[in-house]
N, C-alpha and C positions, 0 to 999 in steps of 0.2 A: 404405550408406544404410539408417538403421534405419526400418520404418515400420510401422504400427499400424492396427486397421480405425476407419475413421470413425465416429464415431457422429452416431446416427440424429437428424436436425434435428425434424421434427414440425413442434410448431408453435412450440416454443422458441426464441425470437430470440438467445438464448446461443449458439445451437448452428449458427448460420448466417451467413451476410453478413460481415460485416465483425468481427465478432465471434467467429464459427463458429472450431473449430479447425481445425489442418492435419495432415497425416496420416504427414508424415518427416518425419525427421530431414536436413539438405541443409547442406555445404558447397560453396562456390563462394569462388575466390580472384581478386585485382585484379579490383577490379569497377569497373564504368561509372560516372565521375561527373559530372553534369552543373551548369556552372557550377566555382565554385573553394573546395576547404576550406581554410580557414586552416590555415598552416603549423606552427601551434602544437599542433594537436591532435594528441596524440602517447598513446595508450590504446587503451580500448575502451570501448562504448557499451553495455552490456548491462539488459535489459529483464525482468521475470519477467510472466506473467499464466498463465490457466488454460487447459489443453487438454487433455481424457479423452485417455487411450491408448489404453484401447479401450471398448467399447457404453457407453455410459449410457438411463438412464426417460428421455426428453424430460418428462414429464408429473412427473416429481422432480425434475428437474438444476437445480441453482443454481450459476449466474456463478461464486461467491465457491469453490465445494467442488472445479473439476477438477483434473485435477494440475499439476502444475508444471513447464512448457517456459521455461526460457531461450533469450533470443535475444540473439548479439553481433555486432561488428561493429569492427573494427580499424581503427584509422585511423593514419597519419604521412606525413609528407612532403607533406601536400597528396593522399594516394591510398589507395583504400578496400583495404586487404589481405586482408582474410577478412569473410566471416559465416557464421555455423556457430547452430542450433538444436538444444537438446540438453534432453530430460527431465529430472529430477532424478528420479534412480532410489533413488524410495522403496521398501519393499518389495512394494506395490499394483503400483506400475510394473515394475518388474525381474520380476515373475510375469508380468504382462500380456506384455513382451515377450517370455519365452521366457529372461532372463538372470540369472545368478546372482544372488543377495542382497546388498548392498553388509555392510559393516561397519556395524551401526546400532545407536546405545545409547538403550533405552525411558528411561533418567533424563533426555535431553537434553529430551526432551519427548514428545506423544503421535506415534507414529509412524501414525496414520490421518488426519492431517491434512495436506495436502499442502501444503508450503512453496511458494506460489503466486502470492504478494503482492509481493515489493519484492527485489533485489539491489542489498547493498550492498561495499565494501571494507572492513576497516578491519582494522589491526596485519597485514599481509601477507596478508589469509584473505578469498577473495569466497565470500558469503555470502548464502543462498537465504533468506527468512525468511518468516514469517507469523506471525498471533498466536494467542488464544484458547487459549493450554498447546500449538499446535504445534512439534515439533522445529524447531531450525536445519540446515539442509543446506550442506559444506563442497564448495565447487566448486575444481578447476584453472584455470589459466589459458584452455584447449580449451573446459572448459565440461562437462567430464567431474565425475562424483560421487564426490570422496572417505568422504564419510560425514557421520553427525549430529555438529553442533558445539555444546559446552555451555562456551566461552569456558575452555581449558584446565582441566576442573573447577571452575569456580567458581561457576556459575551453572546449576542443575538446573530440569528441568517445564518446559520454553519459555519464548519470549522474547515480541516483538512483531514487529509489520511495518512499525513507525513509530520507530523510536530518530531522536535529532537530535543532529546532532554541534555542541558549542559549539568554536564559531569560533577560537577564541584558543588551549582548551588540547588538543580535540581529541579530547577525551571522549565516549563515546557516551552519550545520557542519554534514558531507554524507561520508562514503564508499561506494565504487563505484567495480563494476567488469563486466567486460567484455570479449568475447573472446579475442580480440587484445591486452589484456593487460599481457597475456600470463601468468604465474603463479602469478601474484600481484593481489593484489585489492589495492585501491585506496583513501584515506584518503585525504579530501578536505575539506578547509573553504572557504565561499561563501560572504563578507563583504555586510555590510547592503547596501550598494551601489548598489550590482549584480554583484561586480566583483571576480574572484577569489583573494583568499590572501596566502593560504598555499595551496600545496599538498604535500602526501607522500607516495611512492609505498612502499608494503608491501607486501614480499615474503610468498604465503602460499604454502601447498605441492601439491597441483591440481588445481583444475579449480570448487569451489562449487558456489552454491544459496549461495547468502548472501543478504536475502531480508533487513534486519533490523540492525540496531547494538543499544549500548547501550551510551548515551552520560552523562557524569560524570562532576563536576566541576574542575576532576583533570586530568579523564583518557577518555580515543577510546576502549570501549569494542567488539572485532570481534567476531562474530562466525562463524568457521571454521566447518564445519560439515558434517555429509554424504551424502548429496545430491549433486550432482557432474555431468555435464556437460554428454552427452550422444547423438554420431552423428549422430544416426537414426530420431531425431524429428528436428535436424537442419537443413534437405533439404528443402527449398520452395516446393511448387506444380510445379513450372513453370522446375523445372528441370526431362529430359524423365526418366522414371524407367531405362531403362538401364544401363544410367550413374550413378544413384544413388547410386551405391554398391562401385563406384569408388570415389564420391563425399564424402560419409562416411567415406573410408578409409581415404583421405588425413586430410579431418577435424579433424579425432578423432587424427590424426598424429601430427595437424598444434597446433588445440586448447588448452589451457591451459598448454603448454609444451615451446611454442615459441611467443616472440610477433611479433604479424604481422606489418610488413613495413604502413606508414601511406598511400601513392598510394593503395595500396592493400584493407586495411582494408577500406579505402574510396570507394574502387570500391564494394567490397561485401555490404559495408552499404548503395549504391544505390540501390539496388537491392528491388524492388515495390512490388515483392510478399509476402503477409501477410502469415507469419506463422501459419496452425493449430494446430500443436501439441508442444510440453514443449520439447526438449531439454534437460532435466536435470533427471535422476532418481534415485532413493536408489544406493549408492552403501556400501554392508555392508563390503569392504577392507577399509575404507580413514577411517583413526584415529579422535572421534571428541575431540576437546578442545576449549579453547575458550582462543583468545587473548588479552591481557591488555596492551593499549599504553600512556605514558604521552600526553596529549593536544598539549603539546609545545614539544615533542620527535619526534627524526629518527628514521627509520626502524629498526636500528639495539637494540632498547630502550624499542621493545616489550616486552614480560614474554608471555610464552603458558603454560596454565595448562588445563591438560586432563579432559575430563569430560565421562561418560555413553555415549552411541548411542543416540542419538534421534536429532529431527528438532525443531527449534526457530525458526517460521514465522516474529513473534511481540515480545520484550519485553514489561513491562509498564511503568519498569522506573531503576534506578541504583544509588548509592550511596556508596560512602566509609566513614566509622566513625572508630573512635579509640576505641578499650578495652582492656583494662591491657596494654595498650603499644605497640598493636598489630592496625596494619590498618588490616579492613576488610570492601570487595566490595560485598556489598549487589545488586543481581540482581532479581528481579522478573521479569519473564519471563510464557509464556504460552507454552508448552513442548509435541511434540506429540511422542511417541516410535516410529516411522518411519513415511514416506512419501516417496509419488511417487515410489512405491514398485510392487504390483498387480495392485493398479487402478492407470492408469497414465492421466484420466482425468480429475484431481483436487485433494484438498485436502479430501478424503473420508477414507483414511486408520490411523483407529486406533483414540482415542480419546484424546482431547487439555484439558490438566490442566494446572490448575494456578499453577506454582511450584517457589520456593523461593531458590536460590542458594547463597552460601554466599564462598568467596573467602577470605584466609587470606593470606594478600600478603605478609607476615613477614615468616610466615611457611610454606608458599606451598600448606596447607591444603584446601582442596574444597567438601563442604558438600550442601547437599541438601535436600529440603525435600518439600511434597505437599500438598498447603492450601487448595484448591478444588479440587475437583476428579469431577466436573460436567464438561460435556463440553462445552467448552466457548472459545471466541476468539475476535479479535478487542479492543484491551484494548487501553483505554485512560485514561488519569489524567488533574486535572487542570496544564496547561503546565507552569505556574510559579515555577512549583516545578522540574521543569526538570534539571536531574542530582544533584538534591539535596533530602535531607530524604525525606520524601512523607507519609501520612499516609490512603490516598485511593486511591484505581481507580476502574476503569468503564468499565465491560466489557457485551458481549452479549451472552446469551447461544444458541447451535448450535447444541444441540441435533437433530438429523434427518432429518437436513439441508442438507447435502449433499446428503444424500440419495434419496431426492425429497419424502419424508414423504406426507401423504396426511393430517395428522391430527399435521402437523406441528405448535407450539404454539411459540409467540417470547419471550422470557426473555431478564431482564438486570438485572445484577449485580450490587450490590457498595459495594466492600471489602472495609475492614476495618485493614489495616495491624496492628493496635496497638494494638486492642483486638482479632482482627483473626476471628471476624465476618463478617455477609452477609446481605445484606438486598435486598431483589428481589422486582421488579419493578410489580404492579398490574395491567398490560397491559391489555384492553378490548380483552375477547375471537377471535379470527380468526384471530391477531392483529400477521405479523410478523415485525422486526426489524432487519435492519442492523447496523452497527458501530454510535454511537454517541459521536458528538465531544462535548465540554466541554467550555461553555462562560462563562468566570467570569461577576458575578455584578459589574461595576464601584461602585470604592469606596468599595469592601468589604474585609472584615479579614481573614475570615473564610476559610481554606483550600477547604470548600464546598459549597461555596456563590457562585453559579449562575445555568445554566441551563445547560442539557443536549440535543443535536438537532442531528435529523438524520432522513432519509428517511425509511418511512415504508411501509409495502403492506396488507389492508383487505381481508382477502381470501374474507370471504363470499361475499361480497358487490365487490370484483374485485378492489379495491381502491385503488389510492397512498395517500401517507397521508407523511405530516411534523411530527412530531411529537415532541415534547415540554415538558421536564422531568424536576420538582423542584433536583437538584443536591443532597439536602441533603434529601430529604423525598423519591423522585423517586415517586412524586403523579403528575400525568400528568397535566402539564399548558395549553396550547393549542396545538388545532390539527388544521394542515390546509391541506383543503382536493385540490387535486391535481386531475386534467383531466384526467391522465392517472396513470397505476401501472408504479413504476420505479422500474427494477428490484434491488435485493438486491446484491448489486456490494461490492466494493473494499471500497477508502479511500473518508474523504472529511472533508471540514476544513469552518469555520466561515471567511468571508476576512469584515472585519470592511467598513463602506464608506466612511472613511479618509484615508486608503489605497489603495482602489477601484481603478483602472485605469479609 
């Protein structure tokens, strides 16, 4: 059991409760499951979010910068086989613990970024990812660290934390943004193989967060918005304060204005010191709008239409249909009035509705309006419907989750976009809940035939638990209870065992 000194909570709500990290690494085999899993589930369940491995500032630490702990969980037969917690042994990490250096290539992307955000599969390779020019990290099947992955040389300087896979051919398809890319982001398909097949640079007017975009059967939805690159949280620790006012100056000079030479951008993406703090904050000058590109279009083939101020972490999904003769791009997205404003140590400022935005790309016109005003976030849909009409999704309420609430309750969601109803999930009291992904039943019809899976945490009893949601009732199927709390992180996805490495 590998395990790391905890770091110090303060008064950082990152860094404690349910969110706090944990401090080993723990395998535990045939575990306890209560209630019955479908006999179909036959994989792993694996989760990414952020956990230091060792001290962090409380009074610096940002949600978004710890390192990166996967969490898995084996399932078949109806019976939970393993879960196993495992670092991704960045360079940061593998020093922290005491272990050697893995194999890690600065071209794949910045190795001071800890791939922290989302685990995906795809062409046999599970896949640790995050955005903003961070490396990919290549995992085992264990959950052990192969090394940084650049899609068999094809695709250098980082990827994203949001690629979407279209349903039909199986392609992976990502905007990407990074400092070295200097005013662009970066529009890439990823072929079912693992290798690249398309990119396309895409001029925007600064340097923003673009955690997410929206993928269409026709269009590349960007959001362009005001959260915007910021040179104070870009210095390492390893560099002295003295220089730091100079280091500032040049970066806030260099980044999102100019791209950096590939020597260069390679030398600063060697660079082993983990970032604590975000980089990126409100800025209320940068114009938001949002951009619309054909699938098959160049750069110059965009449309920008302006939208209101605010931040789109997550869409949950997008489509365009015809009326009276008119296309319009239907986006549902989750919508905060600002971020990283006063608190820049997470998303804490201001509250996530589900809002429906509809673009008429015939007239210009862009209307909006909001189906919930609860706050909610981590939306998912059954992903067969990706980039086509959709009539639910899945999302988690986050009421006084950042806050580190004491009497914090978890919900879930299942809108109903065709009647504009809700139906909440009857979650056992102390019971909270992170993001849940979305398995279809083999063989079913039904937009809402199959289950909902994601890691959850029992205050009272201190518990990690699976947790196991009928898709269309939201009446819990089984729970499997877990050794330890895994905190309530970021992204994680179902990898089937015919795709498994």
């Amino acid at each position: 059991m590998t395990t790391s000194t905890p770091a110090p909570a303060a008064t950082n709500p990152y860094l404690t409760g349910v969110l706090g990290p944990v401090a080993a690494e723990v395998e535990a085999t045939d575990l306890r499951v209560t209630g019955e899993l479908p006999a179909h589930l036959d994989g792993r369940y694996l989760r990414n979010g952020p956990n230091p491995a060792g001290p962090v500032d409380p009074a610096r630490y940002h949600w978004f910068a710890g390192d990166a702990m996967v969490h898995g969980l084996a399932l078949r037969d109806g019976r939970a086989l393993w879960y196993r917690n495992r670092w991704v042994r960045t360079a940061a990490v593998a020093r922290t613990l005491g272990e050697p250096r893995p194999p890690l290539d600065p071209g794949a992307g910045m190795l001071s970024v800890a791939p922290n955000t989302n685990v995906i599969e795809h062409a046999g390779q599970t896949l640790a990812l995050v955005e903003g020019g961070g490396a990919n990290y290549r995992l085992s099947e264990d959950l052990g660290t192969l090394g940084t992955c650049d899609f068999d040389g094809t695709l250098r300087g980082g990827y994203t934390a949001h690629p979407h896979r279209d349903p039909h051919t199986g392609e992976l398809h990502a905007v990407s943004y990074s400092f070295a890319r200097g005013t662009n982001v970066t529009y890439s398909v990823i072929d079912a193989a693992g290798r690249l097949r398309r990119s396309v640079d895409i001029p925007v007017h600064g340097f923003p967060m673009m955690h997410d975009f929206t993928l269409t059967e026709k269009y590349v939805v960007i959001y362009d918005l005001p959260v915007t690159f910021d040179p104070a949280g870009a210095i390492p620790d390893s560099v002295p304060r003295l220089v730091r006012p100079a280091a500032r100056a040049l970066i806030s000079r260099l980044a999102g204005r100019v791209r950096v030479p590939g020597p260069i951008a390679a030398r600063i993406a060697a660079d082993t010191t983990a970032l604590q703090s975000l980089p990126f904050a409100w800025n209320p000058d940068y114009p938001a709008r949002v951009g619309v590109l054909p699938r098959d279009g160049e750069a110059d083939d965009i449309r920008w239409f302006d939208v209101d101020p605010c931040f789109v972490f997550h869409p949950v999904n997008g489509f365009s249909e015809q009326r009276d003769g008119q296309e319009v791009l239907v986006l549902d997205v989750i919508r905060y009035e600002r971020m990283f404003d006063r608190d820049r140590r997470g998303p804490s400022e201001g509250e996530a509705r589900l809002d429906r935005w509809e673009i008429n790309l015939s007239t210009g016109r862009v209307t909006g309006q909001t189906r919930d005003d609860r706050p909610q976030e981590f939306p998912r849909i059954n992903e067969s419907r990706t980039g086509r009409p959709h009539r639910f999704g899945y999302t988690v309420g986050i009421d006084g989750l950042f806050a580190g609430a004491a009497d914090l309750r978890g919900s879930v969601f299942k809108q109903d976009f065709h009647t504009g109803g809700t139906v909440a999930a009857r979650l056992e009291p102390g019971v909270a809940v992170g993001e849940l992904c979305f398995v279809p039943t083999p063989g079913g019809t039904a937009e809402d035939d199959g289950v909902l899976m994601g890691f959850g945490w029992h205050r009272d009893r201190d518990e990690g638990r699976l947790l196991v949601l009928d898709a269309g009732t939201l009446e819990t199927v089984a729970t499997v209870h877990l050794p330890q709390r895994v905190p309530l992180g970021f992204h994680g996805n179902w990898c089937p065992r015919a795709t498994a490495v």
